[in-house]
FIPAKOL-543231 format. One record per residue: z, y, x of N, C-alpha, C in turn; residue in one letter. Coordinates in steps of 0.02 Angstrom, whole numbers, padded with zeros to 5 digits, always signed. Last residue first. Example, Ala and Ser with C-alpha at 12.3 -4.5 7.8 and 13.67 -1.06 7.14 Angstrom:
residues 2
+00354-00112+00642+00357-00053+00684+00394+00002+00645s
+00390-00284+00660+00390-00225+00615+00390-00165+00660a
//
This chain:
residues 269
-04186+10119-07285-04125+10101-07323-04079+10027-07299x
-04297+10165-07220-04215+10180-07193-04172+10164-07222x
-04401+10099-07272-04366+10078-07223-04298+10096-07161x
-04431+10201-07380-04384+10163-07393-04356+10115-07329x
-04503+10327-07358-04447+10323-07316-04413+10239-07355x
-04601+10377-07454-04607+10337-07406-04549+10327-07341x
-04557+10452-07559-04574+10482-07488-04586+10453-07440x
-04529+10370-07641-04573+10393-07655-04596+10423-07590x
-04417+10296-07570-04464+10262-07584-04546+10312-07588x
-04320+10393-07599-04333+10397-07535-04423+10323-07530x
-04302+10392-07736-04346+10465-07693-04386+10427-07636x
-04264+10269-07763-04331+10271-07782-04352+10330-07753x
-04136+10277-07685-04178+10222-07647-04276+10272-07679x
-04071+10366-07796-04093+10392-07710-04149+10340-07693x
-04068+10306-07890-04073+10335-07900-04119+10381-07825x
-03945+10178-07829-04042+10178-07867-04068+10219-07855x
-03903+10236-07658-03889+10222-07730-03956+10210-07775x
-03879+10129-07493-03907+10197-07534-03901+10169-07625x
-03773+10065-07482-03767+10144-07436-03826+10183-07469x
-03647+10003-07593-03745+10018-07583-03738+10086-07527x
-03522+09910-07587-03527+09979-07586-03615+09976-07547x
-03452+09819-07707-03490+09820-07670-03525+09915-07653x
-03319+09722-07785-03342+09786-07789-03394+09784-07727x
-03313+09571-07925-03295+09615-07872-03315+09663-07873x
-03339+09464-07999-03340+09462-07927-03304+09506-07889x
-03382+09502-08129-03357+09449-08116-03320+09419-08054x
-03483+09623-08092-03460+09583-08155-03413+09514-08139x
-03472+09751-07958-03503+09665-07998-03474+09637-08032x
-03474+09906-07973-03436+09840-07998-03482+09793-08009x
-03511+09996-07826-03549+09959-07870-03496+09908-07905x
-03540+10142-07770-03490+10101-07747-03498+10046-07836x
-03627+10256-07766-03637+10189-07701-03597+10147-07705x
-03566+10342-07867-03624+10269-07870-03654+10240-07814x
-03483+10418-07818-03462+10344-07820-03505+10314-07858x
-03549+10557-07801-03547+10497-07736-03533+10406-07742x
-03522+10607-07883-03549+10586-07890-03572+10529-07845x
-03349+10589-07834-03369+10621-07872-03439+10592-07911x
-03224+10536-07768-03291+10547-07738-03369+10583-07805x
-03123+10557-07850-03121+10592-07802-03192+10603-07754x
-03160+10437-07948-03146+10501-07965-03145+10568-07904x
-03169+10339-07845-03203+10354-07871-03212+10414-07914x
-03022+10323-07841-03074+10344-07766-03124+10375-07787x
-02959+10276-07923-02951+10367-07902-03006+10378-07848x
-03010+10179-07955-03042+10217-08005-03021+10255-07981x
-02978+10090-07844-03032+10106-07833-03040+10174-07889x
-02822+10096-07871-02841+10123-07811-02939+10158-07804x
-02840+10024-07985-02812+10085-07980-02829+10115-07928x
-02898+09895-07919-02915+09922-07971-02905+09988-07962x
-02778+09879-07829-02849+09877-07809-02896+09935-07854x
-02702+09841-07924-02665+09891-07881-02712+09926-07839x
-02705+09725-07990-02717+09781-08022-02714+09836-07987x
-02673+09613-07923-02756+09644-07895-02748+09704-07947x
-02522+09637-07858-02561+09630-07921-02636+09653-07876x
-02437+09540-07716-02464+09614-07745-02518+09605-07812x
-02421+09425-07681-02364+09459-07667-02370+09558-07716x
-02526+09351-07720-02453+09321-07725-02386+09361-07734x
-02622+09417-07649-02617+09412-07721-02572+09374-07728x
-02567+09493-07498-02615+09429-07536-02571+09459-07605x
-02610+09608-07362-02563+09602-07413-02599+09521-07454x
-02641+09729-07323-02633+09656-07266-02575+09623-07307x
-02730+09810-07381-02681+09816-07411-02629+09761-07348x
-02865+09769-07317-02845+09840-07327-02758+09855-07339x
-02884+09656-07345-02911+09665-07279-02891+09741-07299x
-02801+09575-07443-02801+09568-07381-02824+09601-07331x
-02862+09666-07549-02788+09659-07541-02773+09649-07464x
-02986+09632-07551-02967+09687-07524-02929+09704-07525x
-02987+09489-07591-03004+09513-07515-03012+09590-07512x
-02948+09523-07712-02918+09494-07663-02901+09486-07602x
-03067+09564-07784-02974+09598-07761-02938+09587-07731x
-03199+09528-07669-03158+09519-07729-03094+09562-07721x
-03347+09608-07635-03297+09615-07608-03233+09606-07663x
-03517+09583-07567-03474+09611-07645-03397+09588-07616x
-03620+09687-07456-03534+09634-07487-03529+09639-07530x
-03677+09814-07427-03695+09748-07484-03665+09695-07499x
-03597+09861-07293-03620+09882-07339-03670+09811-07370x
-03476+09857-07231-03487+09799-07260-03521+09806-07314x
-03420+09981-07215-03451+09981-07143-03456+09896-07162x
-03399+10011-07337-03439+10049-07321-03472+10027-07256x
-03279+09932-07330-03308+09905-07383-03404+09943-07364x
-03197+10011-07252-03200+09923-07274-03263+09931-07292x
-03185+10135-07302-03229+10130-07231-03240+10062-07231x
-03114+10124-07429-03189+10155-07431-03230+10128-07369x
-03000+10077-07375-03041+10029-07431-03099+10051-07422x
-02978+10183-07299-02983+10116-07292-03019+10082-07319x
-02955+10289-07391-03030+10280-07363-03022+10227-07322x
-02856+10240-07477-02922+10240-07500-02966+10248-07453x
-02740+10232-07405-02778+10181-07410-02859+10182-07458x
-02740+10368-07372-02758+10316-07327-02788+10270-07346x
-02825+10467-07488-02768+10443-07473-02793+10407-07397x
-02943+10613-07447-02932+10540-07484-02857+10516-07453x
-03042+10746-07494-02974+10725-07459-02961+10670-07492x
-03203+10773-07429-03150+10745-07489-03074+10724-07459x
-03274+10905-07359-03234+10839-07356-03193+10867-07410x
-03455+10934-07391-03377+10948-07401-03334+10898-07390x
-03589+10867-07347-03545+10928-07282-03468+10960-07337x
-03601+10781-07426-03619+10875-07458-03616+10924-07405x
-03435+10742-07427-03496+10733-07467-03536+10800-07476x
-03338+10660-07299-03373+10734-07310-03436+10689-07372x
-03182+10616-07246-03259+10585-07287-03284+10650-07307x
-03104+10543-07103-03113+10603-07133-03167+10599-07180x
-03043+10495-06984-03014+10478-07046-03023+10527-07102x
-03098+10519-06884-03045+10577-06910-02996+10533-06966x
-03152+10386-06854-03109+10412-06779-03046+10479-06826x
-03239+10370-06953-03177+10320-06938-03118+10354-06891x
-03311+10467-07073-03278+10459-06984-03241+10431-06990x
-03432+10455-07178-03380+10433-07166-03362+10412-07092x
-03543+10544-07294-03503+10535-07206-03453+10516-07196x
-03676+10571-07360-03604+10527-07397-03597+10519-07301x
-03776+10614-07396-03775+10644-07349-03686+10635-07366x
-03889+10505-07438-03888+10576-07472-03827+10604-07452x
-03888+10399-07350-03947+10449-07353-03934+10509-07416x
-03754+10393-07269-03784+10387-07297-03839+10432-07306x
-03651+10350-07107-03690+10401-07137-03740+10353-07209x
-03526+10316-07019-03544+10283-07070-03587+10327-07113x
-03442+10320-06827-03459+10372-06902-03533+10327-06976x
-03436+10255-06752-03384+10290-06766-03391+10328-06823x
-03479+10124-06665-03499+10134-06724-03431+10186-06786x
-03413+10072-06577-03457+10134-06564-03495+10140-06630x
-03352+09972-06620-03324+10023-06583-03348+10093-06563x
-03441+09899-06637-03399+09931-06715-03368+09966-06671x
-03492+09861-06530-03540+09879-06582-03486+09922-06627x
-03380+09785-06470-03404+09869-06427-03433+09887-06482x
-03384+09691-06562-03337+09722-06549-03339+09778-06516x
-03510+09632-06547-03494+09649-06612-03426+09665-06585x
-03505+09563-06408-03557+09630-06441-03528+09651-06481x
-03404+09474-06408-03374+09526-06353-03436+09606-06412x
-03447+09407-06491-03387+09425-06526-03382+09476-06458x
-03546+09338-06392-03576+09385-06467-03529+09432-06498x
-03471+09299-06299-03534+09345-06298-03542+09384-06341x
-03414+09191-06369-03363+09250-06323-03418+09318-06320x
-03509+09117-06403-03477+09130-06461-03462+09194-06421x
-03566+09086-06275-03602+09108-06298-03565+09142-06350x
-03437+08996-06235-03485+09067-06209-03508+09093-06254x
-03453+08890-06314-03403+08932-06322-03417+08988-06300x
-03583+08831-06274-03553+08850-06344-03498+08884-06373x
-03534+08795-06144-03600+08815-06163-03577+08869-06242x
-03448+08679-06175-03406+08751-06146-03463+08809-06146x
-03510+08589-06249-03462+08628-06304-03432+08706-06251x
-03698+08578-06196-03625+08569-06180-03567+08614-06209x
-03793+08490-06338-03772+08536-06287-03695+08534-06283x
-03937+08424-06385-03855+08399-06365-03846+08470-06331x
-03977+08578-06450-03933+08511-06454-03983+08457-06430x
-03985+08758-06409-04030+08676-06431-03998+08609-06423x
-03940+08861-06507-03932+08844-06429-03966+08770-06465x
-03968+09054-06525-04008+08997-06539-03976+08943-06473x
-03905+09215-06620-03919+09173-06541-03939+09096-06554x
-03898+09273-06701-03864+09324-06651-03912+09263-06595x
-04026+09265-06811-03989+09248-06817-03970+09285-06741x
-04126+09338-06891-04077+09364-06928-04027+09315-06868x
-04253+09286-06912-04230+09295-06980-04150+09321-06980x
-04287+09286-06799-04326+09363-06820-04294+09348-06879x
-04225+09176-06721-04183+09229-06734-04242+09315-06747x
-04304+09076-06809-04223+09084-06826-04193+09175-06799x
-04413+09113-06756-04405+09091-06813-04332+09125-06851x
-04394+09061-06599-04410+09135-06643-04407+09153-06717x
-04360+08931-06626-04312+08965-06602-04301+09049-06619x
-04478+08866-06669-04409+08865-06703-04371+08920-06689x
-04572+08928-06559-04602+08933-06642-04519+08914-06682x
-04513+08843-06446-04518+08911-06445-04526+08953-06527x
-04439+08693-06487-04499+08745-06476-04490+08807-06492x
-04308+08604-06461-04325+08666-06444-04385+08696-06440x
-04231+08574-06612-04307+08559-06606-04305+08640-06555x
-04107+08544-06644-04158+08502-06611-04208+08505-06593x
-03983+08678-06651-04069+08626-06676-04086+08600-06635x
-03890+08831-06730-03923+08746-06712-03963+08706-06713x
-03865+08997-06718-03916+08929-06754-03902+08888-06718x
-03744+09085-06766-03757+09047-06706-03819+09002-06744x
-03709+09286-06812-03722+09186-06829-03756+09171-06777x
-03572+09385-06870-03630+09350-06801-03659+09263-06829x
-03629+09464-07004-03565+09420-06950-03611+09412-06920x
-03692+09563-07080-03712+09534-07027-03648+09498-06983x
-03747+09540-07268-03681+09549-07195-03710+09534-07138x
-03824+09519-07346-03783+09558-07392-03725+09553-07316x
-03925+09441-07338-03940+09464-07371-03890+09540-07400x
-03892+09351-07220-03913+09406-07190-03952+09460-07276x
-03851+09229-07316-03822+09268-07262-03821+09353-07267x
-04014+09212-07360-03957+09215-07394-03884+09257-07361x
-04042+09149-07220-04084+09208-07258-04011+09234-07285x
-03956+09046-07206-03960+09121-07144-03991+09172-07161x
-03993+08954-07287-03906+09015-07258-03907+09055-07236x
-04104+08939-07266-04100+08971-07318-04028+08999-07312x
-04094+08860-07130-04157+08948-07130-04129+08970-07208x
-04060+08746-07162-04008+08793-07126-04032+08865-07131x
-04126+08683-07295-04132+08690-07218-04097+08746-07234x
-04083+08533-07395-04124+08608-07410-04112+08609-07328x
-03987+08434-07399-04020+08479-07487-04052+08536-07466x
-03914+08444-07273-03948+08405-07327-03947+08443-07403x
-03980+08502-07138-03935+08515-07181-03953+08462-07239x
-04030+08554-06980-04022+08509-07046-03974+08503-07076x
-03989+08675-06915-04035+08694-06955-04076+08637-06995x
-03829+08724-06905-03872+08662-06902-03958+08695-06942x
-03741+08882-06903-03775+08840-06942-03818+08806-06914x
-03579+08949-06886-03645+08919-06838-03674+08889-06907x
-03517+09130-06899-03557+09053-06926-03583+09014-06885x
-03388+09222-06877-03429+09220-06853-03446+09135-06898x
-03283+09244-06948-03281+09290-06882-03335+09281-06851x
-03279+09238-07118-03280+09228-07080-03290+09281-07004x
-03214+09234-07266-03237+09325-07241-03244+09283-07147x
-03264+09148-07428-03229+09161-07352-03272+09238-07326x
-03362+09124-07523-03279+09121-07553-03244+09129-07479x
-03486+09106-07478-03460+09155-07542-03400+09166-07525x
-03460+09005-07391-03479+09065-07354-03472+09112-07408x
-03456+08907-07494-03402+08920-07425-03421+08995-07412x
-03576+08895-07548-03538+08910-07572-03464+08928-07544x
-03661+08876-07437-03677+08942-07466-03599+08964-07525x
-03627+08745-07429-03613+08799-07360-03631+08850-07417x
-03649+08667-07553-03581+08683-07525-03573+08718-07448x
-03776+08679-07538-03751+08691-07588-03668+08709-07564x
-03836+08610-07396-03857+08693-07409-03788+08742-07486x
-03693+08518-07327-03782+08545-07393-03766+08603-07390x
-03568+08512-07274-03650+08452-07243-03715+08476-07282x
-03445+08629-07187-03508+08586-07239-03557+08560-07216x
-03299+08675-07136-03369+08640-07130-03403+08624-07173x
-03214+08790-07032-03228+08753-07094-03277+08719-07092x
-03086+08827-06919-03133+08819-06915-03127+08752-07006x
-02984+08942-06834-02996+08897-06885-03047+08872-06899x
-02983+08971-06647-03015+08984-06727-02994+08927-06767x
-02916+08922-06545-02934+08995-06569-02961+09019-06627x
-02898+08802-06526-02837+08830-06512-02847+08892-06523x
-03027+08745-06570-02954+08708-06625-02892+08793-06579x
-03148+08723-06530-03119+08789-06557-03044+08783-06566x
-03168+08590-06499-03166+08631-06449-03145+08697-06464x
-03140+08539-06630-03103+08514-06570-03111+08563-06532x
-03252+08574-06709-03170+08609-06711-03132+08586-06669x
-03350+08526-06632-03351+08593-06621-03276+08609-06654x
-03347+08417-06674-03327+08400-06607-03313+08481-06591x
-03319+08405-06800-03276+08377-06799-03265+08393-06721x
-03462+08433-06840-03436+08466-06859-03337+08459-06821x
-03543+08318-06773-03533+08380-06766-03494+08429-06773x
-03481+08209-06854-03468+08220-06800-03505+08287-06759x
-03542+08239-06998-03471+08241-06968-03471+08268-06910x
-03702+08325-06990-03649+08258-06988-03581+08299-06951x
-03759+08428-07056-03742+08372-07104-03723+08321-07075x
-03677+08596-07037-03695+08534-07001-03686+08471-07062x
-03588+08731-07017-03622+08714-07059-03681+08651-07024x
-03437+08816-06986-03481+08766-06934-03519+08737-06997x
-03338+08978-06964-03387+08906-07031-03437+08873-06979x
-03218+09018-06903-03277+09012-06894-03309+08941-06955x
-03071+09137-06924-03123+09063-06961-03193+09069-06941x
-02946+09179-06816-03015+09195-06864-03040+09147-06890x
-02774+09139-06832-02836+09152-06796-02910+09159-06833x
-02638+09248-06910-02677+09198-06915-02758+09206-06866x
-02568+09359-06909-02543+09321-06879-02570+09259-06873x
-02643+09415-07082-02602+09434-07035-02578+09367-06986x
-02776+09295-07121-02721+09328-07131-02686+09349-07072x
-02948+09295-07160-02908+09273-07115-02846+09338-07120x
-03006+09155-07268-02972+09202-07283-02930+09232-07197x
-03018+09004-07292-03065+09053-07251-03052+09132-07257x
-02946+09000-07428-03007+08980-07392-03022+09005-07351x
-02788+09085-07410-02839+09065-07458-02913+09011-07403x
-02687+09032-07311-02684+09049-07394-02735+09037-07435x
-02730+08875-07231-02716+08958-07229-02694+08961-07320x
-02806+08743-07143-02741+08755-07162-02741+08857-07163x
-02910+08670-07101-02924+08723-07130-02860+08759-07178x
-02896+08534-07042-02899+08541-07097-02876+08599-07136x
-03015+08485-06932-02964+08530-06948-02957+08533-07007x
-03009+08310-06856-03051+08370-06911-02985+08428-06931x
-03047+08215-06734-02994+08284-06743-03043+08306-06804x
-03107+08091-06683-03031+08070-06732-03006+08125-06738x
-03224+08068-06661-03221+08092-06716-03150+08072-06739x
-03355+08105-06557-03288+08116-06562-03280+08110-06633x
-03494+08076-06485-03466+08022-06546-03365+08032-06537x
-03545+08167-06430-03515+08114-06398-03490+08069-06427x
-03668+08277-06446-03653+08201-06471-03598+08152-06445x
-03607+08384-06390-03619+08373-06481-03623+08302-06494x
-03505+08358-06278-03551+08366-06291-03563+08347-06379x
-03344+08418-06180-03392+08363-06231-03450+08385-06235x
-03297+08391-06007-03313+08450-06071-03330+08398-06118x
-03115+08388-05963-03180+08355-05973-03216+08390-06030x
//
């Protein structure tokens, strides 16, 4: 029997059982963040995900933005009511620094909502009440795109002429290749093909190292990044320390953005 958003389900909430938040670990299913200010939304969509994704939730703009900091999700849905603000500021915000796939939600099917949502960024728009096997499609859809997408997405170019081949496993600066460890151009292609992430030690323990901070020092990160950086020479000012947070790799660097500005090229950045 299928459900529907409103059916008034509400005796399954997941309770987001992993290491870290939204973190997705070896042998573990992906995390989808469901962002909705009622329960029973939130409660009917982890029901219908429950045997493939983990699934998290928030009711305000304040505590979804803050979920979505502290997780590496497989994909978002966001309500576009929310309490303390509208669903359009996650999705800005969001789309400020990643493109996971995101799903909008809403009530309001006019044409003027729907375009709205997805010229700001979002993968796909479905209009509530709707049917949960509806909603699962559509997810299968987007995760089928973004999987041929990175698949064909074999090579990682910058504008001052920074190349990174996934297929050689090979990084040219200059047209010279740099010879890098594994796990450095791991970390490098991570983080490069997640260009404006800021990216904690943690989560690059996990997503490079398939490793957690339990078992491995984030100092090991550290070390790893200062040889990268030594090896990439001038190149490693695309690769940015945020104070407090982490590392973030700029496909283009200050320095470059203002040429390419001057030349009127900044819409390639």
């Amino acid at each position: 029997m299928s459900s529907t958003i409103d059916n008034g389900l509400t005796t399954f909430e997941n309770d987001g059982r992993g290491a870290k938040l939204g973190v997705n670990t070896p042998n573990e299913p992906p995390v989808v963040l469901v962002f909705a200010s009622d329960l029973e939304s939130r409660v009917a969509i982890a029901h219908c995900l429950r045997l493939r994704f983990r699934t998290q939730g928030a009711d305000t703009v304040a505590k979804a933005l803050g979920q979505w900091r502290s997780t590496r999700p497989a994909m978002v849905l966001i309500d576009l009511v929310l309490d303390g603000g509208s669903g359009l500021e996650i999705l800005v915000e969001i789309r400020r620094s990643s493109q996971v796939p995101i799903i909008v939600m809403t009530h309001d099917a006019t044409p003027e909502t729907c375009v709205l949502a997805l010229r700001l960024g979002a993968d796909d728009v479905v209009v509530k009440p709707f049917d949960m096997s509806v909603l699962e499609a559509r997810i299968d859809a987007i995760l089928r795109r973004s999987v041929v997408q990175a698949q064909s997405n074999t090579k990682i170019g910058c504008p001052d002429h920074v190349d990174i081949d996934i297929e050689s496993s090979q990084v040219r600066v200059g047209g010279q290749e740099v010879r890098l460890t594994r796990l450095e151009f791991d970390m490098l292609a991570h983080m490069a093909g997640n260009a404006r992430q800021v990216f904690t030690r943690e989560q690059l323990l996990e997503a490079v190292w398939l490793s957690r901070a339990e078992w491995q020092a984030g100092a090991t990160v550290t070390e790893h990044m200062r040889r990268l950086r030594v090896k990439l020479g001038d190149a490693a000012d695309h690769i940015t320390t945020v104070y407090g947070r982490g590392y973030r790799f700029d496909a283009c660097t200050a320095s470059n953005a203002a040429a390419l500005a001057r030349a009127g090229l900044a819409g390639s950045l």
